[in-house]
C-alpha positions in Angstrom: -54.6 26.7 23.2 -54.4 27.9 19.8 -51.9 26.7 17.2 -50.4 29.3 15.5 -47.6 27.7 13.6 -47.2 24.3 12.2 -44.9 21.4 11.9 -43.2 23.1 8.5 -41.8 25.6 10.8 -39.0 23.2 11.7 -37.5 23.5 8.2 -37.5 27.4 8.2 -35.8 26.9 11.6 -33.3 24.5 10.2 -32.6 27.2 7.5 -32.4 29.7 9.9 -29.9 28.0 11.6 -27.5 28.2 8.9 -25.3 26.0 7.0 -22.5 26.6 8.6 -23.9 26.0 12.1 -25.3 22.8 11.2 -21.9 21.6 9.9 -20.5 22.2 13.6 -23.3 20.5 15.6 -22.9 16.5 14.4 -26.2 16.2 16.2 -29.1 17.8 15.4 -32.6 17.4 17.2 -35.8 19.2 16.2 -38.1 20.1 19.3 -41.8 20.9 18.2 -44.1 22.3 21.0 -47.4 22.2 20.1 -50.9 22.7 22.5 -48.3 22.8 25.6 -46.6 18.9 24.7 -43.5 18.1 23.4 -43.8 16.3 19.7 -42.0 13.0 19.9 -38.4 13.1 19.5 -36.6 10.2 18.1 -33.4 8.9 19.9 -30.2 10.9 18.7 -27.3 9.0 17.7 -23.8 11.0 18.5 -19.8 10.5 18.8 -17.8 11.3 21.8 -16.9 15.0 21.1 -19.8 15.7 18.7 -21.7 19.5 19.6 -25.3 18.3 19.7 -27.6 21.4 18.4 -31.4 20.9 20.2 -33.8 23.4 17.9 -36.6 24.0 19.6 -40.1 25.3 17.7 -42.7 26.8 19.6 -46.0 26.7 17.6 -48.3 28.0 20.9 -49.3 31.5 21.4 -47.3 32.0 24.7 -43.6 31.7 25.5 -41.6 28.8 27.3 -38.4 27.9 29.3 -36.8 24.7 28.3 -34.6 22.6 29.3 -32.8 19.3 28.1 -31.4 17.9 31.7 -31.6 14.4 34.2 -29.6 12.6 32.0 -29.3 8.4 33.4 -27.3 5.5 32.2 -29.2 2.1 33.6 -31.6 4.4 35.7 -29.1 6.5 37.4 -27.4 10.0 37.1 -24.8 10.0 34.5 -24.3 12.9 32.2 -22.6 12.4 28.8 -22.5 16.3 27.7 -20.8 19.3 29.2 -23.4 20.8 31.1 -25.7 19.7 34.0 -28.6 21.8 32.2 -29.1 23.0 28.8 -32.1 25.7 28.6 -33.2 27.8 25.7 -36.1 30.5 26.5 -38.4 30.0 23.2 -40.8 32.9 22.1 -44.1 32.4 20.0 -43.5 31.4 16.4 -39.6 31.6 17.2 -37.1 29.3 16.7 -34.6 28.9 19.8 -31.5 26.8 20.3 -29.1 25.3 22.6 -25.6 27.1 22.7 -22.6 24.9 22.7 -23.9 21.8 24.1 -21.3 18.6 23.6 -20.8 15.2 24.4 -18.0 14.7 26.4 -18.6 10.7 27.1 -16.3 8.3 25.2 -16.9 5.2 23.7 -14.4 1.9 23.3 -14.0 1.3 18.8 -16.2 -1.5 18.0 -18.7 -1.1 21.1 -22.4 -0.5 20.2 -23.2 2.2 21.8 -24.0 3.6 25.2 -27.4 4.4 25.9 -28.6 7.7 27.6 -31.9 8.9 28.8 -32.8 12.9 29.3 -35.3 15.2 30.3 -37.2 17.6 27.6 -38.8 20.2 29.9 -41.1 22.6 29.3 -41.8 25.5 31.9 -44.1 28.8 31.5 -42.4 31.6 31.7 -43.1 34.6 34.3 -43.1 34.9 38.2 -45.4 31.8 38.9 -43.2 29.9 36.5 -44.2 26.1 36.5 -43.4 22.7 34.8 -46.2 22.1 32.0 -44.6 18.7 30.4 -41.9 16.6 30.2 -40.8 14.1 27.7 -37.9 11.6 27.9 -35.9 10.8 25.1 -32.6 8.9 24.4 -29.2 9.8 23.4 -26.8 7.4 22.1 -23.3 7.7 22.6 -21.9 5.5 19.6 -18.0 5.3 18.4 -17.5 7.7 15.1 -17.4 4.1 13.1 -20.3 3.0 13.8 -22.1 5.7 12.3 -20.5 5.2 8.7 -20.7 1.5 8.6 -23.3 -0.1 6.3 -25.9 -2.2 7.8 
């Protein structure tokens, strides 16, 4: 497959997501999809009640379904965000995002953190719709201090 836009597109997408969006979402992951994988995504860091904004950039030539889902704790199902599934359809060359994703999961003051894993999914899109990759990240549910204290 043919790459048709590059990894600078994230920072037009970031723009095109606005200002004012960005100050909402306390979390903010960029999503590259390049030659049908998933870029690596590092680990997000959020606070119970923080809207998480997933922007996904599709540099291939053909659109995809995809979805951020399976979230574990310890290697079984526990879900730290308001939604079982979070998809976003992404076309050629355009940005896509996740709607009003949130993290619902609370955390005691002074704990480290709670660790999450998830699901990045990537499907093709039409009638014979399949999984093409999946990558498996980590979300960190951390207490609102811990993410101003100095190290």
């Amino acid at each position: 497959m043919n790459r048709k836009h590059g990894l600078g597109a994230i920072a037009a997408v970031l723009m095109a997501v606005g200002i004012a969006e960005a100050a909402k979402a306390k979390c903010i992951v960029a999503v590259n999809i390049l030659d049908e994988k998933i870029q690596p995504v590092s680990r997000i860091r959020c606070f119970p009640g923080a809207n998480i904004r997933w922007i996904v950039v599709n540099g291939d030539e053909v659109p995809y379904d995809v979805f951020f889902d399976t979230f574990t704790l310890n290697g079984q199902p526990d879900n730290p965000t308001n939604k079982q599934r979070h998809p976003v359809r992404v076309k050629s060359g355009q940005p896509g995002q996740v709607p009003g994703a949130r993290v619902l999961s609370s955390v005691k003051p002074g704990a480290n953190g709670t660790m999450y894993e998830y699901k990045i999914r990537i499907h093709s899109v039409g009638p014979n719709s399949k999984e093409i990759y999946v990558l498996d990240p980590e979300l960190e549910v951390v207490p609102p201090d811990i993410l101003i204290k100095p190290k």
